[in-house]
C-alpha positions as CSV (number, residue, x, y, z in Angstrom):
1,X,20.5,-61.3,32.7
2,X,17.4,-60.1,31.0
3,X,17.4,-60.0,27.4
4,X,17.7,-57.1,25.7
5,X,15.7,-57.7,22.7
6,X,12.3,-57.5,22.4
7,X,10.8,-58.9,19.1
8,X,7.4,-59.6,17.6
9,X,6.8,-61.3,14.6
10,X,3.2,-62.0,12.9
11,X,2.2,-63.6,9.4
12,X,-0.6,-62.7,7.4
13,X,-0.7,-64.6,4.3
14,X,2.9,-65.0,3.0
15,X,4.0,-61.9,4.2
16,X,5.5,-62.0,8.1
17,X,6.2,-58.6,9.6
18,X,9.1,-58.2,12.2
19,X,9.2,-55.5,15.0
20,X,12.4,-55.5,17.5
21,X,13.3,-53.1,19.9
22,X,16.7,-53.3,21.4
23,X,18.0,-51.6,24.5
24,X,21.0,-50.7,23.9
25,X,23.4,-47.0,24.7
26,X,24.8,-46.7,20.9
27,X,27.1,-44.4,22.2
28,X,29.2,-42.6,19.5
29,X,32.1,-42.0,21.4
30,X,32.0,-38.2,20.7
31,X,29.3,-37.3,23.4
32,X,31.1,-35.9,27.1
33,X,29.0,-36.8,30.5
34,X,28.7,-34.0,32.9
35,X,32.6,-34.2,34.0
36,X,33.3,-33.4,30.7
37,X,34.8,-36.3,30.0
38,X,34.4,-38.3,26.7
39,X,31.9,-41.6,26.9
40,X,33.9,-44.1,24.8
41,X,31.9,-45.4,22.2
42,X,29.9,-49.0,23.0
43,X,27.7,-49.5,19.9
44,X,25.7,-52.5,18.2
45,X,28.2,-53.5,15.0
46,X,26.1,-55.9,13.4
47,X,22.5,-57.0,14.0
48,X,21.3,-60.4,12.9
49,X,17.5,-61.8,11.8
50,X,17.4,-65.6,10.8
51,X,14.8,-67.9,9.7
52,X,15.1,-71.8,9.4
53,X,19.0,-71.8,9.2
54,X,19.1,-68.6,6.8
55,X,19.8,-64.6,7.4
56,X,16.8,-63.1,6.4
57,X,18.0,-59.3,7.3
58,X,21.4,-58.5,8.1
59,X,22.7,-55.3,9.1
60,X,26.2,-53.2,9.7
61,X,25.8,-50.5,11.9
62,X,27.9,-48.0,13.2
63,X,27.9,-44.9,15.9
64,X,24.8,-43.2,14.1
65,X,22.1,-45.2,14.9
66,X,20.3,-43.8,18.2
67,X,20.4,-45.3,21.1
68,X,17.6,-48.3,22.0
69,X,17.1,-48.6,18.1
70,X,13.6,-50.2,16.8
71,X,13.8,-52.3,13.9
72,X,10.4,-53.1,10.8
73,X,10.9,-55.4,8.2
74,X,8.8,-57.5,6.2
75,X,9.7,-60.9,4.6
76,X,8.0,-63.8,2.7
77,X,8.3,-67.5,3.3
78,X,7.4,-68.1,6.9
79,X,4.3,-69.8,8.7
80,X,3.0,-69.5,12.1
81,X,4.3,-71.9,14.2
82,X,8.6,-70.5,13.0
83,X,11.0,-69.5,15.2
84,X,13.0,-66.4,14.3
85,X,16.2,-65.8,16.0
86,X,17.5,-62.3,16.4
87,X,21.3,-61.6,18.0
88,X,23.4,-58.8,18.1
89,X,27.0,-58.4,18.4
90,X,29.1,-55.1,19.7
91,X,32.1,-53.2,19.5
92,X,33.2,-54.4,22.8
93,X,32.1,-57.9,22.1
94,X,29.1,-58.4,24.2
95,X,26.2,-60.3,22.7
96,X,22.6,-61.1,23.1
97,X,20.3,-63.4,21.3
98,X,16.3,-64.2,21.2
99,X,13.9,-65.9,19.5
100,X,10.7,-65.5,19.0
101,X,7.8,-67.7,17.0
102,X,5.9,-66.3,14.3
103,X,2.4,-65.7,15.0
């Protein structure tokens, strides 16, 4: 399987700026397909940025955050050459991981 994170992460100075995009439904569990029927809700719980052994960027999300979210943070303490690991977890379990270096 293909992963579902895409992530780009470039230094300038000692300042590294993180992009990720993540495919993903984020479904809220009170939207109905066209039977009319509920779509239960399959969303990303917690979303994970580390660098060298630390969480740099953490976050708890719920059923409001739109579907194939896009994620921009800056940090300090990186070099070119790092490897930053991004991962997800969901309500239903499912994970995905990937890691990028720092440009």
């Amino acid at each position: 399987m293909a992963s579902t994170i895409r992530v780009r992460a470039t230094s300038n100075g000692d300042i590294t700026e993180v992009q990720a995009l993540i495919q993903h439904p984020m479904d809220s569990g009170f939207v109905k397909d066209a039977k009319g029927e509920t779509i239960p809700p399959h969303y990303i719980q917690q979303l994970t940025f580390e660098h060298n052994g630390r969480n740099i960027f953490v976050a708890d999300w719920g059923t409001a955050v739109s579907k194939d979210p896009y994620v921009k943070f800056s940090f300090k303490g990186a070099k070119k050459g790092d490897d930053l690991k991004v991962g997800w977890i969901d309500n239903k379990g499912a994970t995905d991981t990937a890691t990028a270096k720092i440009q």
